[in-house]
C-alpha positions as CSV (number, residue, x, y, z in Angstrom):
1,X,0.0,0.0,0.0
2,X,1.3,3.4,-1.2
3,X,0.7,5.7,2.0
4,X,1.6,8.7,0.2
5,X,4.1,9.8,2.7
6,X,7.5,10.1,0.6
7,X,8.8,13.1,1.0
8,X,6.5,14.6,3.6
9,X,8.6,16.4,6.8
10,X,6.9,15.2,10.1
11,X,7.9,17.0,13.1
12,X,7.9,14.8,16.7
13,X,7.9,15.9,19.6
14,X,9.2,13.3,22.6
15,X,11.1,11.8,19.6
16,X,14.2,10.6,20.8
17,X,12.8,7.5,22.6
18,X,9.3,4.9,22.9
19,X,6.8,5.9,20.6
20,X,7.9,9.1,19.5
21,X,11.5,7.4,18.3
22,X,9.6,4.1,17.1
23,X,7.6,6.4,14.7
24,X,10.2,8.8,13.6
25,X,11.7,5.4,12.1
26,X,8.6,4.2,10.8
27,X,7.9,7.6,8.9
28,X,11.6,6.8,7.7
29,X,10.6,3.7,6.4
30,X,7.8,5.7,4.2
31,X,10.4,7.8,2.8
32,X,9.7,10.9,5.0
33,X,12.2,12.9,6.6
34,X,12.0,13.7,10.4
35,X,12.7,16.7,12.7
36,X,13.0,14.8,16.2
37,X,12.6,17.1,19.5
38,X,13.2,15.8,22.7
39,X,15.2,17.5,25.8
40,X,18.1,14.9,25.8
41,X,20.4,16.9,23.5
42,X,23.1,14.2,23.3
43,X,20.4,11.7,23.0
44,X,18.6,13.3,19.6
45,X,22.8,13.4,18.7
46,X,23.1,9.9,18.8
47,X,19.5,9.0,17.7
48,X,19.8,11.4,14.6
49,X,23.3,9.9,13.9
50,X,21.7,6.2,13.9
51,X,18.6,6.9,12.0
52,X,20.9,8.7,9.7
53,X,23.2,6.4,8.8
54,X,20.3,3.2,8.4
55,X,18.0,5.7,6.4
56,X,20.6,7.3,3.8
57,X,19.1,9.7,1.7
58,X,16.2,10.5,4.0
59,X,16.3,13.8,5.8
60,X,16.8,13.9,9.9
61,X,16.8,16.5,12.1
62,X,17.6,17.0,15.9
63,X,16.0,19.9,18.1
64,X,16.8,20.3,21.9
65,X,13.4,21.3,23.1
66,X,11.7,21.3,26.6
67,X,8.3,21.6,24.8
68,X,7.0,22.7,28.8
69,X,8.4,25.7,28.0
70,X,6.7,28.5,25.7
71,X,10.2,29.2,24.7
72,X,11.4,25.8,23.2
73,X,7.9,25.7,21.6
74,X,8.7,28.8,19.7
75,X,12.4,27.7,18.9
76,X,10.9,24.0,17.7
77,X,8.7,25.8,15.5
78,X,11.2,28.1,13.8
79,X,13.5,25.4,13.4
80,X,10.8,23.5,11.1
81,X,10.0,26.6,9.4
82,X,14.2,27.1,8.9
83,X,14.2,23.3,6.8
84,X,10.9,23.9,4.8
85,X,8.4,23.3,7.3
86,X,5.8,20.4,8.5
87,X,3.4,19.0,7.1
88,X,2.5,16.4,10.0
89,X,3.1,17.0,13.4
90,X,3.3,14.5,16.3
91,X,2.5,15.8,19.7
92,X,3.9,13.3,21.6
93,X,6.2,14.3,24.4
94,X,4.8,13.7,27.8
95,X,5.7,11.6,31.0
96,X,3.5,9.6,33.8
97,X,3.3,10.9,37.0
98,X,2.2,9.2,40.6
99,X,0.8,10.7,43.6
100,X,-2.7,11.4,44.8
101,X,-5.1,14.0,44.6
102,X,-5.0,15.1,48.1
103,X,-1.1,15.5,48.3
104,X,0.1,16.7,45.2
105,X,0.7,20.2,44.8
106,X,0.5,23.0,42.1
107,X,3.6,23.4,40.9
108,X,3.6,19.6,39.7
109,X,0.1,20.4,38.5
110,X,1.4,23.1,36.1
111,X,4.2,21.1,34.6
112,X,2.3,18.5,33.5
113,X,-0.4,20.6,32.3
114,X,2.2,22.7,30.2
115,X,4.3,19.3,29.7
116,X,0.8,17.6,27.8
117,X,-1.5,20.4,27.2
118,X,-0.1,23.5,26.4
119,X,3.0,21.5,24.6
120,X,0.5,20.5,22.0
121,X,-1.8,24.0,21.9
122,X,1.5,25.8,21.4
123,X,3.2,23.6,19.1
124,X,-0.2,23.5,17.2
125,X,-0.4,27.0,16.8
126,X,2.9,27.7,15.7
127,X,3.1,24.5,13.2
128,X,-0.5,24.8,11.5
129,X,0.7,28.0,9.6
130,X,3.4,26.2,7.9
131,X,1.1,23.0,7.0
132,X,-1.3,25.8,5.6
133,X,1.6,27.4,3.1
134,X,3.2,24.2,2.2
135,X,-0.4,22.8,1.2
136,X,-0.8,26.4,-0.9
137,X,2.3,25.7,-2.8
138,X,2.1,21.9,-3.3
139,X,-1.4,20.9,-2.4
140,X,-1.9,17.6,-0.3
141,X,-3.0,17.6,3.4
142,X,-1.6,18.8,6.5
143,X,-2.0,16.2,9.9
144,X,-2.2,16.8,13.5
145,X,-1.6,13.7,15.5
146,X,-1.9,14.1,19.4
147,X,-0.8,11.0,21.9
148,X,-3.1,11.1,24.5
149,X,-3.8,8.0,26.4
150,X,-6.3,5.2,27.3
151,X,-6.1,6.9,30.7
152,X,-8.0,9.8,30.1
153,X,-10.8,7.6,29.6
154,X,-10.3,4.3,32.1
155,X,-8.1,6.1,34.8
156,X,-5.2,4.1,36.7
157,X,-5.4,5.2,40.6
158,X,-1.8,6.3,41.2
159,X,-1.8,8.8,38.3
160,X,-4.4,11.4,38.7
161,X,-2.2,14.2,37.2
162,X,-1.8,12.0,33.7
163,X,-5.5,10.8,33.7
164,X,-6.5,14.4,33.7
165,X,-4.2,15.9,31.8
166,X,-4.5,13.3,29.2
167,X,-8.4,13.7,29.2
168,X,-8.2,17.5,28.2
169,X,-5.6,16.8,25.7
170,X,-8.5,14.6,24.1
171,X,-11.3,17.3,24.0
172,X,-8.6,20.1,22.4
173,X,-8.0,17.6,19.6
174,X,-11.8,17.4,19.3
175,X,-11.9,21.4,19.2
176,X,-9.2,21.6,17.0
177,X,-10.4,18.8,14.3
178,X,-13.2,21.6,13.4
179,X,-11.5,24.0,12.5
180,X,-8.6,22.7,11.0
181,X,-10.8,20.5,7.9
182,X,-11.5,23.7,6.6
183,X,-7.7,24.5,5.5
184,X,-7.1,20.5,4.7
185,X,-5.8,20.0,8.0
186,X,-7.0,16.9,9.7
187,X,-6.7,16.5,13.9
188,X,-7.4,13.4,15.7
189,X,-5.1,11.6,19.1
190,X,-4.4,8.4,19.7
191,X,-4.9,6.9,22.7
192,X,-2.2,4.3,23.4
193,X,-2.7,1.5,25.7
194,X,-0.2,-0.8,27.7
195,X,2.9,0.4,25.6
196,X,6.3,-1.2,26.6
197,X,8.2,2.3,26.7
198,X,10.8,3.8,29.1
199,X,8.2,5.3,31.0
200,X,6.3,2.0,31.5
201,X,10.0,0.3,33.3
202,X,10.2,3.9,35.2
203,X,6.5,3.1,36.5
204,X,7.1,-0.7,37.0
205,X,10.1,-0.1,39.2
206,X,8.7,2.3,41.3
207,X,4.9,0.1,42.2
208,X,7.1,-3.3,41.6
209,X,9.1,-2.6,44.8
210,X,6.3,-0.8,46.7
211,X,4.7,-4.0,46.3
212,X,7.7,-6.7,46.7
213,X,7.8,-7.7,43.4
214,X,9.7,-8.1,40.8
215,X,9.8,-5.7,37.2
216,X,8.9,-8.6,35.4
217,X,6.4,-9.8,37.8
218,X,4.8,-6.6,37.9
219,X,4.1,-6.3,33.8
220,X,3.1,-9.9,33.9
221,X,0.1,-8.9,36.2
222,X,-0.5,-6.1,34.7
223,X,-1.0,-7.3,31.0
224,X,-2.7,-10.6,32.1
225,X,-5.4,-8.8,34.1
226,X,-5.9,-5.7,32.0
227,X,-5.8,-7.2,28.2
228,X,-7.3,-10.1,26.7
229,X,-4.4,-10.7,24.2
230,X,-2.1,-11.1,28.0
231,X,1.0,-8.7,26.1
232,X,1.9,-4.9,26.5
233,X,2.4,-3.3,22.4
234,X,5.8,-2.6,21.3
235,X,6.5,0.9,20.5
236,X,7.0,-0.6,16.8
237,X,3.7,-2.4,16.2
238,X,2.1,0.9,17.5
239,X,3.9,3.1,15.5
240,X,2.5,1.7,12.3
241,X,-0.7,2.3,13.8
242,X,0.4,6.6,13.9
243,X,1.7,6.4,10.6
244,X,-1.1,4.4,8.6
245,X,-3.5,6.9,10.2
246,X,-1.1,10.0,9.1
247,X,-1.3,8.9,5.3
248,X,-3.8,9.8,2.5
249,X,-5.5,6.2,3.1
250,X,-7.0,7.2,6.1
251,X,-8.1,10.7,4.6
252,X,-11.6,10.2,6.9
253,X,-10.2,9.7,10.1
254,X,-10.2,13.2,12.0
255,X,-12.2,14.4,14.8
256,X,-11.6,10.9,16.8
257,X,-9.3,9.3,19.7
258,X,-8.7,6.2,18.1
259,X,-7.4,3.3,20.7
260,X,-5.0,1.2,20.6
261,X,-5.1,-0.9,23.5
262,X,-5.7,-4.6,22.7
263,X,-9.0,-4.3,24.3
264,X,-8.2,-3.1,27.7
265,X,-10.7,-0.6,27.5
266,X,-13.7,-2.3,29.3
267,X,-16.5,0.3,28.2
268,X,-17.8,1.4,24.4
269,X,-17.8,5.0,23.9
């Protein structure tokens, strides 16, 4: 299947590991070039340097970027417009968090409100006016693709921070899907599942040894009781799922959060 990707720039943010770094290297595979962003600058280095040198002739970038921070956003953004531009952006930088609602505090509030949310308004406000100039010159489609999570519909307990945060990043996409069809634009999230990222060991280690257990032991329970197919995804297998719905074949998906969770979710919405 021709997924009409070749040549298309797609800007990541959290790209330099999980998802964001298994889809950079899946758009690759499409023959796009990628503009990874992640805060690790000797990480995207090394990354960049990798994909490089398996992808020759393919275009990859590397930007430093604490998209928290209004300033990085802004830098991100004129580093796109500096190679050409986007014409898909992945709003996928973000981190789990654990406390509880009585004892966490504001501050930690407000990061991961401007780590998720405000990441992804910003970067969406300063990307959407180059998807709009490069579909002028060239025609085509512009795409907005925002990780949110099966959390921000089917909570986990220890992360009341994500779960919400998460859960507002899903009704912005909504919002933004509207108005963005009328310039060719389309919006939707994904809303991945049990993942087997970084972030997932980070978790593991932190509730295995709270509860005596070991890593293993811990993702074991976890999949077994949560999905019917027993497994966490690999960050590969789910970034073919980002980039199928990024293409021109799946020109009327927009609007939606589209799960990928192996059934975990235990409600129809």
């Amino acid at each position: 299947m021709d997924l009409g990707l070749e040549n298309k720039t797609v800007l990541i943010s959290g790209g330099s590991v999980g998802i964001g770094l298994a889809v950079a290297e899946e758009f690759l595979k499409e023959k796009a070039n990628v503009i990874i962003a992640a805060r690790n600058e000797e990480r995207i280095k090394a990354v960049v340097a990798d994909l490089s040198a398996k992808y020759p002739g393919r275009r990859v970038w590397g930007k430093g970027a604490d998209v928290s921070r209004r300033g990085d956003c802004e830098s991100l953004a004129a580093f796109a417009a500096s190679v050409g531009g986007a014409d898909i952006l992945i709003s996928n930088a973000g981190a789990g968090s654990e406390e509880k609602c009585l004892d966490d505090n504001d501050d930690k509030w407000q990061y991961y409100w401007d780590l998720h949310v405000m990441a992804t308004v910003r970067l969406t406000r300063l990307v959407v006016p180059q998807m709009r100039e490069r579909i002028a010159k060239g025609g085509g489609e512009g795409v907005v693709i925002v990780t949110t999570s099966m959390c921000a519909t089917q909570p986990l307990y220890y992360e009341p921070i994500y779960n919400t945060t998460k859960a507002a990043l899903t009704m912005f996409t909504r919002c933004l899907a509207d108005e963005l069809i009328q310039y060719k634009i389309r919006a939707l999230s994904i809303a991945p599942g049990l993942v087997l990222t970084p972030d997932w060991y980070k978790t593991a280690g932190i509730l295995s040894k709270q509860e005596g257990i070991t890593v293993q032991e811990y993702f074991d329970r976890i999949a077994s009781s949560m999905t019917p197919i027993k497994r966490y995804a690999s960050p590969e297998e789910t970034a073919k799922f980002y980039v199928f719905l990024a293409s021109k074949e799946a020109g009327y998906a927009l609007g939606s959060n589209f799960h990928f969770d192996a059934g975990a979710m235990r409600a129809i919405s």
